[in-house]
N, C-alpha and C positions, 0 to 999 in steps of 0.2 A: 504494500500500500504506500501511494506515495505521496507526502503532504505537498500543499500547493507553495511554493517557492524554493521545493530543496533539488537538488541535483542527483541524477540517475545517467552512470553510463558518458558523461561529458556535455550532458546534456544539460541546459536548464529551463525548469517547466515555469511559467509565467503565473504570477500570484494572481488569485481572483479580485479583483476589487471589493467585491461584496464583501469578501470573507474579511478583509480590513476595518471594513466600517464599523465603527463603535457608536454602540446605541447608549445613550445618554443616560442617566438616573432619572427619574421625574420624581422623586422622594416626596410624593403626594403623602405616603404613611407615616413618612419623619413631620411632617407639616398637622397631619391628623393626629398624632399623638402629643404635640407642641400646644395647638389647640384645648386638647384635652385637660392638662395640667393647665393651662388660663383659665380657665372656666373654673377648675377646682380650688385654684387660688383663690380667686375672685368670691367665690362661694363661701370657702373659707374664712377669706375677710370678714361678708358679711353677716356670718354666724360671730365673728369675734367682736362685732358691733355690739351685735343684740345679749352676748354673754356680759359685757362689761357695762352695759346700762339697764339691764333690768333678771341681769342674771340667769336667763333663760335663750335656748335657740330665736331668733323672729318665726313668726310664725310663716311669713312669707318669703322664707327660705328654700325654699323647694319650687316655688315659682320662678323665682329670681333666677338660680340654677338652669330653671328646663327653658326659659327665656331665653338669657346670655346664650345657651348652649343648644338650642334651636338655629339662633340668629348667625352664630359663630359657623353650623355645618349648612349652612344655606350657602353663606359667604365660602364655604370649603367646596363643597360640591360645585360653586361658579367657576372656582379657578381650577379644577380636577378636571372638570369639563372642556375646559374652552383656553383656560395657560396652565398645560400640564407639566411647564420646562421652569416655569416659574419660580422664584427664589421663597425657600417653604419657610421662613423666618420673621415675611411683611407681614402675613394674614396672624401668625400666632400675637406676635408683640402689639399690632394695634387691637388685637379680640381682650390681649392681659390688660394694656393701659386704660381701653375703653371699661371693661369690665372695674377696675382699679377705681376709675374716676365715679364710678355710678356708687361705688361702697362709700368713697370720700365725702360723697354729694347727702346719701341717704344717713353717712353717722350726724353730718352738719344738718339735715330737716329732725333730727331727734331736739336740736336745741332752740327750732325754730319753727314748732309745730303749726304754725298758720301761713310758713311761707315754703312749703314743700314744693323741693324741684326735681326730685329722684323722679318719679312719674314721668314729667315734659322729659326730661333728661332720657330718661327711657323710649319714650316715644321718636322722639332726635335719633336715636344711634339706631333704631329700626327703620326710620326709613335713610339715615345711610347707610346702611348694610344692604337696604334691599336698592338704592344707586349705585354702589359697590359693585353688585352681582350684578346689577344693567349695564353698568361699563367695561366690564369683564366679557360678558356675553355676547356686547353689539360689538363693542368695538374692538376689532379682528387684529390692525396692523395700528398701531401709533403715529405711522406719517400722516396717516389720512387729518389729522389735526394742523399739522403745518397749512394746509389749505387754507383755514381759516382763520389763520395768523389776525390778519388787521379785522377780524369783524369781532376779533376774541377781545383788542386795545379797544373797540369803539365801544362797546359791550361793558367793558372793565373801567371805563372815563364816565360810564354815565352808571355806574352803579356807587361808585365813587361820588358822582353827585349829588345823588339823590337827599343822602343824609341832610344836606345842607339847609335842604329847605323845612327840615323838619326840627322840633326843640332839642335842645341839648341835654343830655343823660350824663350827670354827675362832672357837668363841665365839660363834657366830649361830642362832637356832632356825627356820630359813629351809627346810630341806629335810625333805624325805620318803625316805628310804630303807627299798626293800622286794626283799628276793631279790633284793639286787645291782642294783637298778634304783634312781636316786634323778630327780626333779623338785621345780622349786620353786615351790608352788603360786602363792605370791603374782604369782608372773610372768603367770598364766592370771584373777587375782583382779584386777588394772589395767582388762584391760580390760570385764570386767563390771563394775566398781563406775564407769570410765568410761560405760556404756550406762546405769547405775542415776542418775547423777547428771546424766547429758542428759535422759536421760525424766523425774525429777524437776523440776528446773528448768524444763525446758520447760514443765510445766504449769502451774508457781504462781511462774514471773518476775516475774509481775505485785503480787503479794503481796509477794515479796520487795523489792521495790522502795521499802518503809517508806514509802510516799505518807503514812502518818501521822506522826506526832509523833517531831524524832528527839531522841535524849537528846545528843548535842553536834554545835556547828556551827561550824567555823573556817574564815572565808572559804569557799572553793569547796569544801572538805573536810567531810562530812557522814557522822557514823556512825549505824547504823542505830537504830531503838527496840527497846529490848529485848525484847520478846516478840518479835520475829524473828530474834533473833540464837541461838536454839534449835538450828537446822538445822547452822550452821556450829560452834556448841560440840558436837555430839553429835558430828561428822564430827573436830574437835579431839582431845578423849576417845578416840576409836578409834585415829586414828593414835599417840599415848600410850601408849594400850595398846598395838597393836602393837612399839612402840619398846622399854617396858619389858618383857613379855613376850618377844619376839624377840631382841630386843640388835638391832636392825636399824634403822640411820637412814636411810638411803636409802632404802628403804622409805617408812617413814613419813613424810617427806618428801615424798615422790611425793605419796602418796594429800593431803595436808593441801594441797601447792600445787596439782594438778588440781582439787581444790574450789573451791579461791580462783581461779583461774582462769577456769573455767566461770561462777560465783556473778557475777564481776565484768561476764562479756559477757551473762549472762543480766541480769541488773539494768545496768550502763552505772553503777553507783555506786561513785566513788573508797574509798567508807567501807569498803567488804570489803574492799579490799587493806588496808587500816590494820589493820581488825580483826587480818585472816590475820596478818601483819606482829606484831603483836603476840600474838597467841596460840602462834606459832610460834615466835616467839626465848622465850618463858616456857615452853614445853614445854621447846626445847632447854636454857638453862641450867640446868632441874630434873633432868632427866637425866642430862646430862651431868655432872653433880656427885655425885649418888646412884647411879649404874649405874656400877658397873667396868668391865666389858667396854666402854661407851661413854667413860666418862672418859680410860680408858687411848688411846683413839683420838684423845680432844680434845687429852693432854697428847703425846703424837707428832706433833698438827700443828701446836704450838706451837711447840715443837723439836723437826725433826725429824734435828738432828745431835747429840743429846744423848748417844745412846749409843756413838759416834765417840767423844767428850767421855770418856767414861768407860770407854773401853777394851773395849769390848764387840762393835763393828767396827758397820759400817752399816745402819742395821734398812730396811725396805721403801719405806719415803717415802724415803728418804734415797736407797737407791738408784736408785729412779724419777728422781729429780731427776738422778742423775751420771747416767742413761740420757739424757735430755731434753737435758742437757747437750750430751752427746759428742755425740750427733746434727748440733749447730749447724744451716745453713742447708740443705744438700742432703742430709744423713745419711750413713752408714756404708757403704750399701745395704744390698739384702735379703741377708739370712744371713751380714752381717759384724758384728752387732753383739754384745752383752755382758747383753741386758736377762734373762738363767736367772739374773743373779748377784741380782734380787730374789727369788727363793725360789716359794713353793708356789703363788703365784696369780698367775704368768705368763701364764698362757693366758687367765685370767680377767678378774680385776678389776686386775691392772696390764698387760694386752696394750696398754694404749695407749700404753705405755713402751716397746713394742719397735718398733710405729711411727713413735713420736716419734725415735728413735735410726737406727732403718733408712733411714728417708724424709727424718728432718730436717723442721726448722719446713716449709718449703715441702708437702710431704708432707703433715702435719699439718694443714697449713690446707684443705690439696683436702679430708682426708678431712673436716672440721668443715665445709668448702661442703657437700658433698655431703646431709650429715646437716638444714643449711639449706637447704637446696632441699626435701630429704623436708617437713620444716615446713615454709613457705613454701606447697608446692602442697596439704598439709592447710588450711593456712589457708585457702588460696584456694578450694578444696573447699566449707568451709562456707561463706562469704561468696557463692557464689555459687546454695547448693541455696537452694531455696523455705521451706521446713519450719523453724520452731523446732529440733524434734531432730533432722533431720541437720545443721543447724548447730552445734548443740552437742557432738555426737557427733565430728563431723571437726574440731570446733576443739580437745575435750578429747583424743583419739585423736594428735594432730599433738604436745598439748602433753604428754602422755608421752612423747615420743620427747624432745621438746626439753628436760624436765625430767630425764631419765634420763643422757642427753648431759652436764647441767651437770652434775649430782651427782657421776657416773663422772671427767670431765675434772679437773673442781674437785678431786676427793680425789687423784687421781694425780699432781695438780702443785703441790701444794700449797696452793691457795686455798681448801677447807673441808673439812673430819677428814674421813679415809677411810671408804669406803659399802662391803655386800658385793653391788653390785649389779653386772650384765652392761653393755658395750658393748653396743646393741642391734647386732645382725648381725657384729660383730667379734668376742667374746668367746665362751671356749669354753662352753657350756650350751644342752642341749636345750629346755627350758623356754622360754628366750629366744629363741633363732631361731623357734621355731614360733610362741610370741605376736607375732612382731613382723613373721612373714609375713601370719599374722591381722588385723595392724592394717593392714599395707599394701593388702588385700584389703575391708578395711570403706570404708578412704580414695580408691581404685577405684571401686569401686561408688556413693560419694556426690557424686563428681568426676562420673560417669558421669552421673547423675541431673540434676547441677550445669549442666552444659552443655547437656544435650537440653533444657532447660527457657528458656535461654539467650534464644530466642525465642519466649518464651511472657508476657512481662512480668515485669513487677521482682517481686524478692525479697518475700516478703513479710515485715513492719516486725519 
């Protein structure tokens, strides 16, 4: 018997191509039992809620379970189905975070029995999971959205508007409230202006790239020529506007570093972080000096025990920090902490303070791995698909998660003035969990792409 590529007689028999081909793992069962253990956590949590405040399981512990874990193999069966190459890592850690955030949300309605948001909160991450599973489903190949690059900017400029005309929420003009229904557009505006700004770049990196004449050159440090630095002042301008406009720095923030970002991998040129770098701290100190509503946030996280100092008792920085505090190394546990004593955006934009407190640093660092792995296998995502724009798209997709992450962490602990933006998957708002099951759902599908292509040849440059 003669295997195919060995030699018989002086003779040599020609290897079969088929017999070479290597079929790929779709580790849909490593994904299904990742799954499995979130939901069990998650479960877990919320059984440790109900032990530590009334000494007994919740009764609706077994609902919660079949719930999360209903919703979770709906989400599992979309991608087994339809992105079976797919990286089996996305769907488990936002099923844990999402599941994580709903425990967090339902121990803080224990101290706020007439402002319950476990339910809405619930409701939100069901119908993005079941957007999740439609964008899995419909959408087959990832370029097919480059298409609609500039109708994704015109779409993401007027959702951005909208807020404007409506009253302002805690100082910020971030929301839409209609018949008792409110959302926040700019949350649904990320990720189109992120599709707007991969399908641009993708097509003129090459331009961008100032092969001509640059106006300064320090050692390996090179900024671009002025007639190309057009794109990145216009995209400057807007997040400004939105900044003054809004009162909203996290925000604007986002959108300014996702440009800088994307611009940087699409060109490989050090000079746009510098630019970015520079146009962003000159936005910020004009703001922050001329906006009230933003000033008063900068002079709070300079001191933020000021008003301790002047007898006025502890404002919200202040008490995020004694939350972060008490926690120390292992925390409080769940439902023994103190973190309702920050006030009206517990659930929100300081829930990472009841984490920090409940879980303790160790606690804290799983949930920031966890949120590093989400990036991580975005990066990996694009670095691995073929395509200009699903590289751009899973590198800028990845780097809103990781840019939203700083903002939120940074303002709670005090390393830069407070944002009114979401925990992605932890913090209460419908707006937020659904875009951020949408994003895990584009990062799916381009992992997906990513791998089946795997043994097809290198990337292309």
């Amino acid at each position: 018997m003669i295997r195919a590529g060995t030699a018989k007689a002086g003779t040599t028999v020609a290897a079969d191509p088929s017999a070479t081909a290597v079929r790929l793992p779709r580790r849909r069962g490593v994904e299904f039992t990742l799954i499995v253990v979130a939901v069990l956590l998650s479960v877990f949590g919320y059984c440790a809620v109900g032990l530590a405040k009334h000494g007994t399981v919740p009764p609706g512990a077994a609902g919660y379970g079949a719930g999360l874990g209903v919703l979770a193999l709906l989400a599992h069966c979309a991608v087994r189905l339809r992105a079976p190459y797919a990286d089996p890592l996305l769907l488990p850690i936002a099923v844990l975070l999402n599941g994580l955030g709903l425990v967090l949300i339902y121990r803080l309605d224990l101290e706020t029995p007439a402002d319950r948001a476990a339910p809405a909160q619930l409701v939100w991450s069901t119908l993005g999971v079941a957007l999740f599973a439609v964008a899995v489903v419909l959408l087959r190949d990832h370029r097919v959205l480059q298409r609609y690059a500039y109708v994704c900017v015109v779409a993401a400029l007027a959702l951005l508007t909208l807020p404007i005309f409506f009253p302002s929420v805690n100082g910020a003009r971030i929301w839409i409230r209609v018949a008792g229904l409110s959302f926040q557009p700019g949350e649904f505006a990320k990720v189109l202006l992120g599709i707007f700004f991969a399908g641009y770049l993708a097509v003129n990196r090459h331009a961008l790239a100032y092969s001509g004449r640059q106006i300064w050159r320090f050692r390996r440090l090179q900024l671009p020529a002025g007639r190309v630095l057009g794109p990145i002042v216009a995209i400057w301008l807007l997040s400004v506007g939105v900044l003054v406009l809004e009162r909203d720095l996290g925000t604007s923030l986002l959108f300014f570093g996702l440009f800088v970002v994307l611009l940087y991998v699409a060109t490989g040129r050090t000079g746009w972080i510098a630019v970015g770098l520079l146009l962003a701290l000159v936005g910020a100190v004009a703001v922050g000096r001329l906006e009230p509503h933003v000033h008063s946030r900068v002079e709070d996280w300079l001191d933020p025990f000021a008003s301790i100092e002047a007898g006025e008792g502890a404002g919200q920085l202040a008490q995020s920090l004694f939350a972060f505090a008490a926690g120390g190394m292992l925390g409080t546990g769940l439902g023994r902490g103190h973190s309702t004593l920050i006030g009206f955006a517990t659930k929100s934009d300081f829930i990472l303070a009841t984490a920090g407190e409940e879980l303790g640093l160790a606690g804290l660092c799983a949930i920031f791995l966890l949120y590093a792995l989400l990036v991580e296998r975005g990066y990996r995502a694009g670095l691995g698909v073929r395509d200009p724009f699903g590289r751009l798209l899973a590198i800028g997709l990845a780097s809103i998660v990781a840019l939203q992450v700083f903002v939120i962490a940074g303002g709670v602990t005090g390393l830069i003035p407070l944002t009114g933006m979401a925990m992605p998957f932890l913090a209460q708002g419908g707006s937020s969990v659904v875009t951020n099951w949408i994003i895990v759902a584009l990062l799916i599908r381009i992992s997906d792409s990513a791998r089946a292509q795997q043994h097809e040849g290198p990337a292309i440059p």
